[in-house]
TIVEXTOR-495020 format. One record per residue (C-alpha): chain; x, y, z negated; residue in three letters. Coordinates in Angstrom, 3 decimals, always signed. Example, Ala and Ser with C-alpha at 12.3 -4.5 7.8 and 13.67 -1.06 7.14 Angstrom:
TIVEXTOR-495020
A|+12.300|-4.500|-7.800|ALA
A|+13.670|-1.060|-7.140|SER
END
This chain:
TIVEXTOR-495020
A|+61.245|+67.212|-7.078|UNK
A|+59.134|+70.342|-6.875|UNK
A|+57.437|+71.217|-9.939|UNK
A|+55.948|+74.898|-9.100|UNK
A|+55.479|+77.112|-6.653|UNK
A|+58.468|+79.025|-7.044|UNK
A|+60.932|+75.737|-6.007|UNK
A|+57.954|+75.558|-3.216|UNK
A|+59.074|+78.635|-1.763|UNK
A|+62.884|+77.787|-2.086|UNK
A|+62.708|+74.353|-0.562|UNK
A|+60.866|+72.837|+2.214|UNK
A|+58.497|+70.791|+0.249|UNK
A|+59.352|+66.551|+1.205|UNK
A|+56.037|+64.704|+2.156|UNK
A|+55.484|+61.381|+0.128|UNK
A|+52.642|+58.180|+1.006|UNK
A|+49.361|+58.691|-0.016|UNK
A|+49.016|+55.070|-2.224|UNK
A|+48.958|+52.320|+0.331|UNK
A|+47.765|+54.480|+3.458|UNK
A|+50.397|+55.775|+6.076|UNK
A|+49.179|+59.707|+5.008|UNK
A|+52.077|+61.808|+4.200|UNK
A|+51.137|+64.563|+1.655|UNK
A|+53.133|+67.732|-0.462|UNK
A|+53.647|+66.348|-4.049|UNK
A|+51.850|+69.416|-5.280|UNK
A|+47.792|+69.972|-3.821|UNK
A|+45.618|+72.723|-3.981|UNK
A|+43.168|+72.538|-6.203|UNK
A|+40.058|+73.217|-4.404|UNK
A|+38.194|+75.340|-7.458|UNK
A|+39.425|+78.859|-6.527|UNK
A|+38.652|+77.922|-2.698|UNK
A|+34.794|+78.751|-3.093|UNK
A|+32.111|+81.756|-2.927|UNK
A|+32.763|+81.983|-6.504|UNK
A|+36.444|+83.233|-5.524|UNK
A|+36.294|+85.412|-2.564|UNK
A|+34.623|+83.196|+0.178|UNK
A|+35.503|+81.974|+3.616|UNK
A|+37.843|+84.846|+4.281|UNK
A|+40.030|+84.292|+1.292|UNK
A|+40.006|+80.748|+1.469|UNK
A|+41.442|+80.905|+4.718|UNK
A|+44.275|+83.373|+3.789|UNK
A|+44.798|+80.200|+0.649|UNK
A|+44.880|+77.898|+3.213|UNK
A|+47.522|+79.607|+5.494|UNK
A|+49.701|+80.223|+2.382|UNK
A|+49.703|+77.044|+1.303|UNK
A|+50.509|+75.821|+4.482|UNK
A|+53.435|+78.052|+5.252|UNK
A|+54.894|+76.961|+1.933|UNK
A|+54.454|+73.079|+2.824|UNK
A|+51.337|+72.103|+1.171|UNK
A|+48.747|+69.788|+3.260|UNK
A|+46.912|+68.422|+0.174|UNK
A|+43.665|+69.852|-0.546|UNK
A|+41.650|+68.649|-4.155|UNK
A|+38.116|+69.647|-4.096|UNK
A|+35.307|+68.182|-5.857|UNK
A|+30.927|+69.063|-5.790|UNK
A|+31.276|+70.695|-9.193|UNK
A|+34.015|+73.177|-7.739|UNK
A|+30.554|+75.407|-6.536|UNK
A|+30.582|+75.592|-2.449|UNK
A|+34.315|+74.528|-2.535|UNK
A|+33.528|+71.602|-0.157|UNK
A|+31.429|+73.978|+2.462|UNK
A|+33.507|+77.053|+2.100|UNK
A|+36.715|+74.952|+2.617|UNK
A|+35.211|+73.010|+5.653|UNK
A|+34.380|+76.625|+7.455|UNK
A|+37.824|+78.129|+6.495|UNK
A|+39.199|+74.930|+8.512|UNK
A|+37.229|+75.719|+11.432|UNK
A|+39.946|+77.143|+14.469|UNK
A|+42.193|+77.160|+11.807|UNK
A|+46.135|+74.700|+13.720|UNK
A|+47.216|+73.742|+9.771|UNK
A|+46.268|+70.332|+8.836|UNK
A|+45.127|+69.506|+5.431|UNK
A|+44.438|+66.023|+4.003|UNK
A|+41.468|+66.851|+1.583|UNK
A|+40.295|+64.444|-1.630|UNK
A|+37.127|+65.164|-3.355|UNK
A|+36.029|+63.422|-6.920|UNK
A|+32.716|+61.700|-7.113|UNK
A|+30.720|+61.316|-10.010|UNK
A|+29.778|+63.556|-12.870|UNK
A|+30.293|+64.191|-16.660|UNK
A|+28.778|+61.845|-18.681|UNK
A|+26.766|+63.839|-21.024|UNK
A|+27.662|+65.035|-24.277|UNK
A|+30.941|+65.437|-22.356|UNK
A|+33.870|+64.945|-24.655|UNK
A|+37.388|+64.540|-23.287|UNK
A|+39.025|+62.928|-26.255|UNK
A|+36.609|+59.828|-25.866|UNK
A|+38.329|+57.087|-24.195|UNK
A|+35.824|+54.618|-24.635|UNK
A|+34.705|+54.911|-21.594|UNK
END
């Protein structure tokens, strides 16, 4: 099992299925925050993209509240032979936000 990028770079990185659907994905994604405007654009989030790739990963995690993540990633894709399988989260923080409510 890989659990960081270090045993990334060691092994090549076994796919697993995506819940019930035939998509094979890297047990470890790419969180989609630092692949925004906010963190160096287009031309950075390509050079991400191409790392990640190289090192086995194909799972992307974006969400709206990561900024332009969803734009800036869709661009970076553009011409670009690596194949990503990309989530996004919907909905929002209910508001006061508190993370040690579980009430709902």
């Amino acid at each position: 099992m890989v659990k960081n990028i270090e045993d990334a770079q060691e092994s090549s990185i076994q796919k697993r299925r995506l819940g019930r659907t035939n998509l094979q994905v890297s047990p470890l994604s790419l969180g989609g925050l630092f692949t925004s405007s906010l963190a160096g654009g287009i031309a950075e989030t390509k050079r991400i993209l191409r790392r990640a790739s190289e090192l086995g990963i194909n799972f992307l995690d974006t969400a709206p509240a990561y900024a332009d993540s969803e734009r800036v990633v869709g661009q970076a894709m553009l011409g670009m032979e690596n194949h990503f399988i990309v989530s996004t989260k919907l909905g929002g923080r209910p508001v006061p936000f508190d993370p040690q409510d579980r009430s709902g």
